[in-house]
Backbone as numpy.savetxt, mean C-alpha at the origin, in Angstrom:
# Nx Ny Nz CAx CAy CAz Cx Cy Cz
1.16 22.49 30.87 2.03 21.35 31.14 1.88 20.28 30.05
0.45 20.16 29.27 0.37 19.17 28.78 0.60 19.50 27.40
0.49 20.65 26.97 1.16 21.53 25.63 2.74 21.07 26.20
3.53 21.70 26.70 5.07 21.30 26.98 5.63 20.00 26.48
4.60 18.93 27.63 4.99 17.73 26.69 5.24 17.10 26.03
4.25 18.08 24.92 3.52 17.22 23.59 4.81 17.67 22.98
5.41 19.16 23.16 5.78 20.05 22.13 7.76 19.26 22.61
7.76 19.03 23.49 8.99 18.40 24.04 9.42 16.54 22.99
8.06 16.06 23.47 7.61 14.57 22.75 8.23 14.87 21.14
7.62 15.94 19.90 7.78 16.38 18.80 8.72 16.39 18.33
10.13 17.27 19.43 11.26 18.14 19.20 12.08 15.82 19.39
11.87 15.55 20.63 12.51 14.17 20.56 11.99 13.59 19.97
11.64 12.88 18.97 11.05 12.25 17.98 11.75 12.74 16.68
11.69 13.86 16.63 12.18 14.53 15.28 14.26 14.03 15.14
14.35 14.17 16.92 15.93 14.33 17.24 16.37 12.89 16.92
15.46 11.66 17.23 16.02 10.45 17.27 15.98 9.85 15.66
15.12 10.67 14.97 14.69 10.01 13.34 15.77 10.84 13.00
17.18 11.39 13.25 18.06 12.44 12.26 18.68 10.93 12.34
19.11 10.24 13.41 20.07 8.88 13.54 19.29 7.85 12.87
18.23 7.75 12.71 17.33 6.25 12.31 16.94 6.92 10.90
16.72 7.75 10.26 16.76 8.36 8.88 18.17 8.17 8.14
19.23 8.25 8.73 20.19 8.17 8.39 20.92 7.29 8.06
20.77 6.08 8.90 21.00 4.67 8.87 20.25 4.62 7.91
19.10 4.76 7.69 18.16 4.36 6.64 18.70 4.24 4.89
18.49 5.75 5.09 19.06 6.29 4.11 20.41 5.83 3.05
21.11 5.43 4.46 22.81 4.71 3.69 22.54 3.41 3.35
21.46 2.78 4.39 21.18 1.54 4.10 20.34 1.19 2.38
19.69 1.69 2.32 19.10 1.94 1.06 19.73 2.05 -0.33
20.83 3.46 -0.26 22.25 3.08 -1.38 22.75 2.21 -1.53
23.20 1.38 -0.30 23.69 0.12 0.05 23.53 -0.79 -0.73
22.06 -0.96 -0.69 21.05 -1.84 -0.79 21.12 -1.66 -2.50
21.03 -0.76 -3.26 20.74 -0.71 -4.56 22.50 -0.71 -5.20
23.26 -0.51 -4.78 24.56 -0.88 -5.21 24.42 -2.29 -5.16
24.55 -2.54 -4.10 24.73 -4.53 -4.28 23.96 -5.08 -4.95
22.59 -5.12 -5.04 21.49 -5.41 -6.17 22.79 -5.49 -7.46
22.65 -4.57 -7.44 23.72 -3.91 -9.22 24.86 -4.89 -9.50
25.47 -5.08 -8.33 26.74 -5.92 -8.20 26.40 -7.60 -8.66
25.29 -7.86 -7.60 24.65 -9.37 -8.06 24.27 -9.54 -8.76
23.51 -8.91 -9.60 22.75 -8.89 -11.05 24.19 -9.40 -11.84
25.35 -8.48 -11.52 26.46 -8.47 -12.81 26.89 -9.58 -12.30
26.89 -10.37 -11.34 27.53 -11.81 -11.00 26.46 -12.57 -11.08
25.59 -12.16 -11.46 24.36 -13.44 -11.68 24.69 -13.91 -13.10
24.73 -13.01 -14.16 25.11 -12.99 -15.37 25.90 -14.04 -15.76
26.92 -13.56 -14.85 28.31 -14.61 -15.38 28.09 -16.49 -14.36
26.95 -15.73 -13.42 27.30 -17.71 -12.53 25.84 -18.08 -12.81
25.07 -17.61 -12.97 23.36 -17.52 -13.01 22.52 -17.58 -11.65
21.04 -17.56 -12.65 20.66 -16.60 -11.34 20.28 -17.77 -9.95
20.33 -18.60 -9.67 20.35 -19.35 -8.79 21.81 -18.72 -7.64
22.92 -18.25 -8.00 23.80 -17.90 -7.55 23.33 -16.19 -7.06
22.41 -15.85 -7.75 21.64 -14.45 -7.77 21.19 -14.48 -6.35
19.78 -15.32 -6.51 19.14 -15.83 -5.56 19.74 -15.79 -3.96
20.56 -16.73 -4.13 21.20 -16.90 -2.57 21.55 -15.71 -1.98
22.65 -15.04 -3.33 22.91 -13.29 -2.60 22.12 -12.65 -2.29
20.87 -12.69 -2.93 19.74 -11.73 -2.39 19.08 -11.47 -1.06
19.41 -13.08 -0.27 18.93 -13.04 0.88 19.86 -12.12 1.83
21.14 -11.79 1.79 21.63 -11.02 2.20 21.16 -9.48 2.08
20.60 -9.51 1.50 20.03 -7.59 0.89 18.82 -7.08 1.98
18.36 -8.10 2.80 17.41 -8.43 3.82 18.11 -7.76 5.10
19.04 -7.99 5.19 20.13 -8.08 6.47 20.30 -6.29 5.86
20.82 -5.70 5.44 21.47 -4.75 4.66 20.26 -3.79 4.58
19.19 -4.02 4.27 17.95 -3.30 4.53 17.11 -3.06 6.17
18.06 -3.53 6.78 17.30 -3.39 8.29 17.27 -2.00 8.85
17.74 -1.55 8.42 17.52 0.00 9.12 16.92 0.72 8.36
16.46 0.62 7.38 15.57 1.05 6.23 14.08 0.38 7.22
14.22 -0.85 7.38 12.88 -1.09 7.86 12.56 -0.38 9.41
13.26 -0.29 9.69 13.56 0.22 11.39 12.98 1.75 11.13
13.32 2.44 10.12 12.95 4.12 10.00 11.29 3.79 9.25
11.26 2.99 8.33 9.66 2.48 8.06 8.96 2.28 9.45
9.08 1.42 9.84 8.39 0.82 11.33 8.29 1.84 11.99
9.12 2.91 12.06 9.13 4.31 13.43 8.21 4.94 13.04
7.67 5.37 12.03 7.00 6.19 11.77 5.39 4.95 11.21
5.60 4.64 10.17 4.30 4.06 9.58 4.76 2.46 9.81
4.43 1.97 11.09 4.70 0.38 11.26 3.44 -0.26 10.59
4.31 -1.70 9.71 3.47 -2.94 9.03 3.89 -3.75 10.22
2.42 -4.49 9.57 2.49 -5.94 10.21 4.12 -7.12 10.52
4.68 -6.41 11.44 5.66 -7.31 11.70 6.04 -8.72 11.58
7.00 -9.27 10.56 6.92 -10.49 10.42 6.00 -11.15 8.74
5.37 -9.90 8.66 4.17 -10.42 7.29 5.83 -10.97 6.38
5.43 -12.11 5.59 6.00 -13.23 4.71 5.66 -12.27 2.83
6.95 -11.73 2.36 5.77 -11.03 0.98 5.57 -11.64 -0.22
5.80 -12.76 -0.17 5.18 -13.83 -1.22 3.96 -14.05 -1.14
2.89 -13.98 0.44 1.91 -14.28 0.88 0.92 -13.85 0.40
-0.44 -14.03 0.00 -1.66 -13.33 -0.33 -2.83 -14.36 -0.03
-4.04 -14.17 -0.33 -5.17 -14.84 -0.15 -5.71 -14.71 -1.41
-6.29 -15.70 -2.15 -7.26 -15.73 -3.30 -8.33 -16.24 -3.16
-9.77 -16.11 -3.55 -11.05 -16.79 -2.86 -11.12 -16.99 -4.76
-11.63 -17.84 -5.20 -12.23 -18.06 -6.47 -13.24 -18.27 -6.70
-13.95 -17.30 -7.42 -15.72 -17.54 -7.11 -15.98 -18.64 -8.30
-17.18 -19.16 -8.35 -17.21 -20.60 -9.02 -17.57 -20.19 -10.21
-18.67 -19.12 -10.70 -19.00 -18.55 -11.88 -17.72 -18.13 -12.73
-17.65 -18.19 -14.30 -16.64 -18.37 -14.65 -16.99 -17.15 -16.02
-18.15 -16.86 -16.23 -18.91 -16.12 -17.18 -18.67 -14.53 -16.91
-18.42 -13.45 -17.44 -18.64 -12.49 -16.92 -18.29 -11.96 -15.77
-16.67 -12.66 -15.43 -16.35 -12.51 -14.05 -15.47 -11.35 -14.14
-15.05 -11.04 -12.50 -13.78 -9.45 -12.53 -13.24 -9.56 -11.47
-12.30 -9.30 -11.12 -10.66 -9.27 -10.35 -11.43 -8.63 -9.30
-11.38 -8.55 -7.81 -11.31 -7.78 -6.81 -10.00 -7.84 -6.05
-8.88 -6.85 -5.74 -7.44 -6.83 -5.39 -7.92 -6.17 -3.74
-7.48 -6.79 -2.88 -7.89 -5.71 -1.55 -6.35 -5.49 -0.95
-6.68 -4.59 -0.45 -5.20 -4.42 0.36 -5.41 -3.87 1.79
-5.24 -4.19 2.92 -5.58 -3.95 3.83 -4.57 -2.49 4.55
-5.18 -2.01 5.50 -4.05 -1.14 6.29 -3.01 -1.47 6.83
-1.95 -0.53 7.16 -0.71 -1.14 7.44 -0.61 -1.82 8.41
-1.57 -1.79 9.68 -1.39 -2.57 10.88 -2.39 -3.86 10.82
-2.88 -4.53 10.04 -3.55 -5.05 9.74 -3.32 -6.32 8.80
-2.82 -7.55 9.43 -2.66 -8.75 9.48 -3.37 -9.43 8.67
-2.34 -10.30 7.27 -3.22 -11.06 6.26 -4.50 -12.11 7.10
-4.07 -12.68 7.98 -4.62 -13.89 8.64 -4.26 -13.54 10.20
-5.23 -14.56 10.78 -5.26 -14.80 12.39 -5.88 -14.15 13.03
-5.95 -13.38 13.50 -7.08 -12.84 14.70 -8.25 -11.72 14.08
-9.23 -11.59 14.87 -10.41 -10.51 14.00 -9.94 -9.41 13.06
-8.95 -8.83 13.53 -8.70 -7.50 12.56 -8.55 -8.07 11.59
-7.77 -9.19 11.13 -7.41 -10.04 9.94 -7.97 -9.58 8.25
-7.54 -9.07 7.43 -8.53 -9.49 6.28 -8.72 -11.31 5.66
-8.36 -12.04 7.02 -9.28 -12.94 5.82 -10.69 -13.17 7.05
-10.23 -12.59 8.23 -11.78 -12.66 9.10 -12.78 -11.76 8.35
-12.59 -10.44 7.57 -13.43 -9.39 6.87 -13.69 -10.23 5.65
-13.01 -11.48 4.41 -12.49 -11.20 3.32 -14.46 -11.30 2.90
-15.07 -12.47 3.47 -16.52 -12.40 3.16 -17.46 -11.38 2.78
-17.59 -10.82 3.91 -18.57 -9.66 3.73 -17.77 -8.64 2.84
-16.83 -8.17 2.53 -15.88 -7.69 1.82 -16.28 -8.21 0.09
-16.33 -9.35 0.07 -16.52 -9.63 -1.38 -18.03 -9.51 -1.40
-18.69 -9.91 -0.99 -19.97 -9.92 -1.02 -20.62 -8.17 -1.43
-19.95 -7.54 -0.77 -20.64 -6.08 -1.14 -19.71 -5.74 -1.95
-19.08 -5.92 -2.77 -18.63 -5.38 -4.26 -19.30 -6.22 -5.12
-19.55 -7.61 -4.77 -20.07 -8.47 -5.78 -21.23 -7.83 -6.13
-22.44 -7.32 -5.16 -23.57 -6.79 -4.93 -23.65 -5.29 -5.54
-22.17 -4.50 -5.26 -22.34 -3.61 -5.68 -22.15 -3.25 -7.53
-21.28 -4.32 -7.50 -21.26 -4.05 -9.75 -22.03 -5.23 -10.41
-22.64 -6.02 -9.19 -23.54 -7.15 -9.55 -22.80 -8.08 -10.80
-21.76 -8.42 -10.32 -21.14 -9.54 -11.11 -20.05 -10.51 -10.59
-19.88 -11.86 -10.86 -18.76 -12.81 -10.27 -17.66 -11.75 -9.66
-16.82 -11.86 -8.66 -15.71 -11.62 -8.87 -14.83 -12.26 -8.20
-13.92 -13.18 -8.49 -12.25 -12.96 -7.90 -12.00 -11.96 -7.08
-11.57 -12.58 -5.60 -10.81 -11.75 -4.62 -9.36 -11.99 -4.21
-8.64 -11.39 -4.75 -7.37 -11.19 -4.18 -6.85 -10.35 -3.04
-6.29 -10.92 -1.87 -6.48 -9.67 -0.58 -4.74 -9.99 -0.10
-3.94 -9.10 0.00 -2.71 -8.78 0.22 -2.74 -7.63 1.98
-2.08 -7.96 2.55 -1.62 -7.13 3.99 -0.39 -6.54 3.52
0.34 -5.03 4.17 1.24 -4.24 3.94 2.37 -5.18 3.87
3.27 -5.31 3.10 4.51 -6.24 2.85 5.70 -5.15 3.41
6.66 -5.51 3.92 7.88 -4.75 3.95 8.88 -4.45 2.96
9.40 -3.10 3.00 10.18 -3.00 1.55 10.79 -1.82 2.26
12.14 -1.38 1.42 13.26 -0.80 1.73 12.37 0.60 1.52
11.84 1.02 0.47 11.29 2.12 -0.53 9.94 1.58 -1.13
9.19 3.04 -1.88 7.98 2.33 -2.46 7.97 1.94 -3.35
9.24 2.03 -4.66 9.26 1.55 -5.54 9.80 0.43 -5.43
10.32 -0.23 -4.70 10.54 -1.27 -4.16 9.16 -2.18 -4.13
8.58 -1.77 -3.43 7.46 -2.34 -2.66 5.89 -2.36 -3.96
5.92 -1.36 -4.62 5.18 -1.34 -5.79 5.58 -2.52 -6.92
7.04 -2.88 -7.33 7.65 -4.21 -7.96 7.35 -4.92 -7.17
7.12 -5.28 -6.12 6.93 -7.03 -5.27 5.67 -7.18 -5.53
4.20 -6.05 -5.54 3.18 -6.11 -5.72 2.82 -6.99 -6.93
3.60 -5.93 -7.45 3.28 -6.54 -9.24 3.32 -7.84 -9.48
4.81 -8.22 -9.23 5.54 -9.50 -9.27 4.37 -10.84 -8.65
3.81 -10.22 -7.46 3.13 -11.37 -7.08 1.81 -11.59 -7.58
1.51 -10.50 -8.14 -0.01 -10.48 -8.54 -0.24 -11.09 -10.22
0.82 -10.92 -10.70 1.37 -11.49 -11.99 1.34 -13.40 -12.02
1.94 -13.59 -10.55 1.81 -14.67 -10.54 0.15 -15.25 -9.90
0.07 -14.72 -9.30 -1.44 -15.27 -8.88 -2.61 -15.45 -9.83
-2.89 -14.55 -10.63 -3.58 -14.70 -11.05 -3.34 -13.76 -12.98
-4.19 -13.84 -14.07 -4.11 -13.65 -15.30 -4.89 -12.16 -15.31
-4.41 -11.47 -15.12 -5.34 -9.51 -15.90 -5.99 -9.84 -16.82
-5.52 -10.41 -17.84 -6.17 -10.12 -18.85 -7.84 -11.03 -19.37
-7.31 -11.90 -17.85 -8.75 -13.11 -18.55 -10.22 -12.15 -17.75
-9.73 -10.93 -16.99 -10.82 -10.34 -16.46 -11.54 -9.31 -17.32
-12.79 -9.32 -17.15 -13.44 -7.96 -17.94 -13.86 -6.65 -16.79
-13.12 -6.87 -16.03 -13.29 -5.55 -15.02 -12.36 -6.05 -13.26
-11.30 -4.64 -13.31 -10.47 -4.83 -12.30 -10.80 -4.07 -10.88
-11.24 -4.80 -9.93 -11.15 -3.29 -8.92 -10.13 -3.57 -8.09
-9.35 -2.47 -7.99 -8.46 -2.02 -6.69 -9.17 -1.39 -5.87
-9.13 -2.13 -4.54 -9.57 -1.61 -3.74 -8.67 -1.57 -1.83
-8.74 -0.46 -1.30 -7.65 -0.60 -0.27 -8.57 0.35 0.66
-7.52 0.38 2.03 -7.76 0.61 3.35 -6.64 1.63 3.78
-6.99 3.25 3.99 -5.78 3.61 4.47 -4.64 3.58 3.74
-3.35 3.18 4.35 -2.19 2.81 3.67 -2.92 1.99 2.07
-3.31 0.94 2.44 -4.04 0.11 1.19 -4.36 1.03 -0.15
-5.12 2.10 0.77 -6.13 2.68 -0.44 -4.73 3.38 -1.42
-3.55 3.94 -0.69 -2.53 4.00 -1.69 -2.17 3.23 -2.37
-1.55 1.97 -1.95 -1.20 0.88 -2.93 -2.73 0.60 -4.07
-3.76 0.53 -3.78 -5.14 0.28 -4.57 -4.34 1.32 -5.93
-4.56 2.45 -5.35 -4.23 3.59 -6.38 -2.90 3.18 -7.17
-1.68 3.43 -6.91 -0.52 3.39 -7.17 -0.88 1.84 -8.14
-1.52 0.95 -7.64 -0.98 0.13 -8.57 -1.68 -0.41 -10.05
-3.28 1.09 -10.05 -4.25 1.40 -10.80 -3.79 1.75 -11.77
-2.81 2.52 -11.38 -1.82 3.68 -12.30 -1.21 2.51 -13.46
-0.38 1.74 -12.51 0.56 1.27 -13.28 0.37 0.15 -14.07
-1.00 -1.01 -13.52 -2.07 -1.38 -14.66 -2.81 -1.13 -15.50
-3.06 0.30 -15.50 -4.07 1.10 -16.58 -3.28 1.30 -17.26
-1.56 1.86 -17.06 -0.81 1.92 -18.53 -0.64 0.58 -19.30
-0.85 -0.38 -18.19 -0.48 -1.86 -19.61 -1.79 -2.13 -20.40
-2.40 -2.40 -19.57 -3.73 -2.44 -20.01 -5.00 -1.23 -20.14
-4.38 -0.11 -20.71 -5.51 0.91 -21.34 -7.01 1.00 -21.54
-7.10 -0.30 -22.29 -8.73 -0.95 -22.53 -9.38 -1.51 -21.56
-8.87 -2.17 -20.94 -9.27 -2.79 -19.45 -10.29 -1.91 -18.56
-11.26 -2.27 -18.27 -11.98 -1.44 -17.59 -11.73 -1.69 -16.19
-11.61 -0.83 -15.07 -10.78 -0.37 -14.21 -11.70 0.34 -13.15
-11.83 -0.26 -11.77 -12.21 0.95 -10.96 -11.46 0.88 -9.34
-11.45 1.92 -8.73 -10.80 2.13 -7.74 -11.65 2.48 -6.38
-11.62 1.59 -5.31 -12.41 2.46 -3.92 -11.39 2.32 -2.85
-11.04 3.26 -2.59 -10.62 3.86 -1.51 -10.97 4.59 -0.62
-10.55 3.88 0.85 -11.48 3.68 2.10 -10.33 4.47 2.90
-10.71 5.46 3.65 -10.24 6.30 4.69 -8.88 6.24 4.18
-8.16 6.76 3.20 -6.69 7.02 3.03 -6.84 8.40 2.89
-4.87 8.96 2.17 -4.88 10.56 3.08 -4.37 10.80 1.71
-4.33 11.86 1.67 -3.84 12.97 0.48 -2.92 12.31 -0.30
-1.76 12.75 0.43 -0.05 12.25 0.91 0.30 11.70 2.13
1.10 10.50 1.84 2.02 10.41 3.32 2.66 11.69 3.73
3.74 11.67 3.04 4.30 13.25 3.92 3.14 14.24 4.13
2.38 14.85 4.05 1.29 14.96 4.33 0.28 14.89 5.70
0.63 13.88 5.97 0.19 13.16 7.03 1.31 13.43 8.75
2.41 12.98 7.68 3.49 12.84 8.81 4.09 14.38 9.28
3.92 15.67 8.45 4.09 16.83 8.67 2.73 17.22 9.34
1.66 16.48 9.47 0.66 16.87 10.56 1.03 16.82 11.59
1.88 15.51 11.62 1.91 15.51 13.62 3.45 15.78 13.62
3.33 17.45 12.77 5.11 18.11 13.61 6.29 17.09 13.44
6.02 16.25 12.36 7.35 15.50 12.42 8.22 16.00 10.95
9.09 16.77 11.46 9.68 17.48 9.98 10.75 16.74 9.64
11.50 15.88 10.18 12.91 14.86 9.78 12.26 14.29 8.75
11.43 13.35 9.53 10.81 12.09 8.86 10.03 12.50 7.64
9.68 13.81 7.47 8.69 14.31 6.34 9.45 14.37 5.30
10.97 14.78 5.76 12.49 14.78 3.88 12.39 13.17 3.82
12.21 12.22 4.94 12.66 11.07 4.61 11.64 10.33 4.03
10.62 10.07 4.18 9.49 9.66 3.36 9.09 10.30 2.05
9.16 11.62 1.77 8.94 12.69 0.68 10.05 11.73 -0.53
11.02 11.25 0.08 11.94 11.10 -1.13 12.02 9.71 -1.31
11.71 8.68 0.42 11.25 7.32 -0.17 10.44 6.20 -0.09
9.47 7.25 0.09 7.97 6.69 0.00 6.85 7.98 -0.60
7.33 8.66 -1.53 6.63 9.47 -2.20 4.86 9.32 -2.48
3.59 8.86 -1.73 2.77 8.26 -1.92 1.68 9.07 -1.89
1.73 9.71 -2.82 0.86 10.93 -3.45 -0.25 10.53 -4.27
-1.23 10.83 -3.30 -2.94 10.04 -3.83 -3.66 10.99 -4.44
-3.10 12.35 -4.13 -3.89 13.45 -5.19 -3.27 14.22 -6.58
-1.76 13.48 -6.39 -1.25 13.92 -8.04 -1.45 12.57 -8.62
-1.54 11.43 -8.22 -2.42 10.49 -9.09 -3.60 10.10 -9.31
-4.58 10.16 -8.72 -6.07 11.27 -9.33 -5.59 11.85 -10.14
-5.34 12.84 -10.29 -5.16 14.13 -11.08 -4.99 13.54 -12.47
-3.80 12.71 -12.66 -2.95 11.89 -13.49 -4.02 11.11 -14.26
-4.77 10.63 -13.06 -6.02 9.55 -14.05 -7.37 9.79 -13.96
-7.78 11.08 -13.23 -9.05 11.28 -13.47 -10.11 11.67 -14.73
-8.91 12.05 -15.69 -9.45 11.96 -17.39 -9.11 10.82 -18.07
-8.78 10.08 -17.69 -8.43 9.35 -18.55 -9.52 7.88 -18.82
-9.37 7.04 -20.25 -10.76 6.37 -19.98 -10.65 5.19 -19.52
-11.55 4.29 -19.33 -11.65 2.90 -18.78 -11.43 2.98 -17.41
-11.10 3.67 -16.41 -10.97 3.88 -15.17 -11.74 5.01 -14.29
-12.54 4.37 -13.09 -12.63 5.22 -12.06 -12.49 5.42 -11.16
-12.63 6.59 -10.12 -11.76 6.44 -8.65 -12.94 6.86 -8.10
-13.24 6.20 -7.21 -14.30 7.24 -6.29 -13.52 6.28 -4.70
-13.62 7.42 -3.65 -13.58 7.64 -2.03 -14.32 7.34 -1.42
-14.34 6.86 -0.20 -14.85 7.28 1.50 -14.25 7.33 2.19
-14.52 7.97 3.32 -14.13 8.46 4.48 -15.18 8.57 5.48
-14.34 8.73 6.86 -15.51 8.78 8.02 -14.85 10.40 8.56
-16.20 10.77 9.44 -15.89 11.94 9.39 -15.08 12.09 10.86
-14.58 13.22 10.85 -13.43 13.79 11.53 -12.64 12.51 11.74
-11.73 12.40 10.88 -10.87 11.00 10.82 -9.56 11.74 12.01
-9.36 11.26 13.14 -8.55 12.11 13.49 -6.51 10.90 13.90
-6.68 10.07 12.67 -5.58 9.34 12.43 -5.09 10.58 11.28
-5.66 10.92 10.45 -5.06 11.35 9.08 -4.88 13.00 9.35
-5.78 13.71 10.74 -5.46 14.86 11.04 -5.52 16.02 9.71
-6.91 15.44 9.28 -7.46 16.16 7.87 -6.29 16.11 6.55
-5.88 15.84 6.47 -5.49 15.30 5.36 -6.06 13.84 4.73
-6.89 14.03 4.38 -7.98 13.09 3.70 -7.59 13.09 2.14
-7.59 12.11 1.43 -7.92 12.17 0.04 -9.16 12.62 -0.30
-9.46 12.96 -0.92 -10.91 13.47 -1.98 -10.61 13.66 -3.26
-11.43 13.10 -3.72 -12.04 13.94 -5.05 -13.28 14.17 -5.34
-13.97 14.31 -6.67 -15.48 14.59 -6.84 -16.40 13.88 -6.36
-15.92 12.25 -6.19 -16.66 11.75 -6.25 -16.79 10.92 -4.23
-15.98 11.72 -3.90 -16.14 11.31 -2.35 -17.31 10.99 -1.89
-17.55 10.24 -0.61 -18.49 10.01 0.41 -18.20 9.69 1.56
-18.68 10.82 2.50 -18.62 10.14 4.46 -19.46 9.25 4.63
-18.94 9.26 5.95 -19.68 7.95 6.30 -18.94 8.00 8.24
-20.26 7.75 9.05 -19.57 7.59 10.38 -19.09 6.52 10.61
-17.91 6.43 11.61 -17.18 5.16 11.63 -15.82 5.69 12.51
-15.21 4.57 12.12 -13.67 4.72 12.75 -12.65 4.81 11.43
-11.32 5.46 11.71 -10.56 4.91 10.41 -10.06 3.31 9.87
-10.05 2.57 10.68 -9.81 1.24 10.39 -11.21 0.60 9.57
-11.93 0.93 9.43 -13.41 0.60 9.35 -13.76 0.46 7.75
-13.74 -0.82 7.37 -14.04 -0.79 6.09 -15.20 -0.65 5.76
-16.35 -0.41 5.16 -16.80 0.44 4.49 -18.39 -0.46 4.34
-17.90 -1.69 3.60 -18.73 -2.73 3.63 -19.03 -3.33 5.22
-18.35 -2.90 5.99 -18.75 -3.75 7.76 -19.16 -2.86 8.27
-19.17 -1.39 7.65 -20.63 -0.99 8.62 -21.99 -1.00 8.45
């Protein structure tokens, strides 16, 4: 009876994401046509006239967020201009710490919070490369797509703070996080090559699709595969030779959110715990 259920639960889930994939989906073209359109009328009125249209692209993206939320829900409501910066006072020999929390997991306000963790959090990286660092800590932002959502990263982190005045960057994330950590390793190690670079990632999974074809959801697996492509082991792959950068893992064991699809590489480590469980709080 309780096999039936499950296998009934699967088949409806799969049936209601063909209508909420779909919306998605159109919403999304939508969404990148008009971009195209305003850009070419920004040109001619400027971009203050840009601006205003853009807030409409919000409205136009709602069912894009609606098929996000069904499957991998963010923090509802998160603001994506928002971040936290702690500035450590040493100014000598200092380095960037970027955190990114899991997707259900709230910049501010109640315990789960990363800014209730952000302490002990800096404190054991500080301890662990034994030098100043700058903490920058970001919660899952909403976005139509990931390349979407990979440009807002950038954009804000550009503004917060200077790359280049650091002599060592870590990305570091949670889960969902530990993708963005990665993904956005990638795309700082190509600007900055020389930059020395390291990566820890805490209980994240292979692949999303990956993940989402664990729990029998095959709609949603074409719809994420194509727009949220978030492939943590062909980027390893991509940067595990390469120099000035390293990646090393943890995980807790039998993670049974990620339903074995775990990231790894060489340099992995378990650890008992929960999947929400950062790494430094146990």
């Amino acid at each position: 009876m309780i096999y039936l259920v499950q296998v009934l639960t699967t088949y409806l889930n799969n049936f209601l994401f063909i209508f909420i994939g779909l919306l998605g989906t159109i919403s999304i073209i939508l969404s990148y046509v008009y971009l195209f359109i305003i850009s070419c009328l920004g040109s001619v009125f400027g971009t203050a006239f840009e601006q205003v249209l853009q807030n409409v692209d919000y409205v136009i993206c709602t069912p894009a967020y609606v098929a996000q939320s069904a499957i991998v829900p963010v923090s509802i409501g998160n603001h994506n201009s928002n971040y936290i910066l702690n500035v450590s006072a040493s100014s000598e020999n200092k380095g960037l710490l970027i955190t990114f929390g899991g997707n259900n997991m709230p910049l501010k306000g109640d315990r789960r919070s990363l800014e209730k963790h952000s302490a002990k959090i800096h404190r054991f990286y500080v301890e662990t490369f034994n030098q100043p660092l700058d903490h920058l800590l970001f919660d899952i932002k909403q976005a139509k797509d990931y390349a979407t959502l990979i440009k807002m990263y950038d954009k804000t982190i550009s503004k917060a703070v200077e790359m280049k005045k650091y002599n060592h960057i870590i990305f570091h994330g949670l889960s969902m996080g530990g993708a963005l950590a990665l993904s956005m390793s990638e795309k700082y190690h190509s600007k900055y090559p020389h930059q020395k670079m390291t990566v820890s990632l805490e209980n994240t999974f292979s692949s999303l699709s990956d993940v989402i074809l664990a729990y029998d959801l095959f709609v949603p697996y074409v719809y994420y595969a194509v727009f949220w492509p978030m492939n943590n082991q062909a980027i390893n792959q991509r940067l595990e030779n390469s120099q000035n950068i390293f990646i090393y893992a943890t995980g807790v064991h039998n993670d049974n959110v990620l339903r074995g699809k775990v990231f790894y590489n060489k340099h992995t480590k378990t650890f008992k715990g929960n999947h929400n469980d950062f790494r430094s709080l146990l």
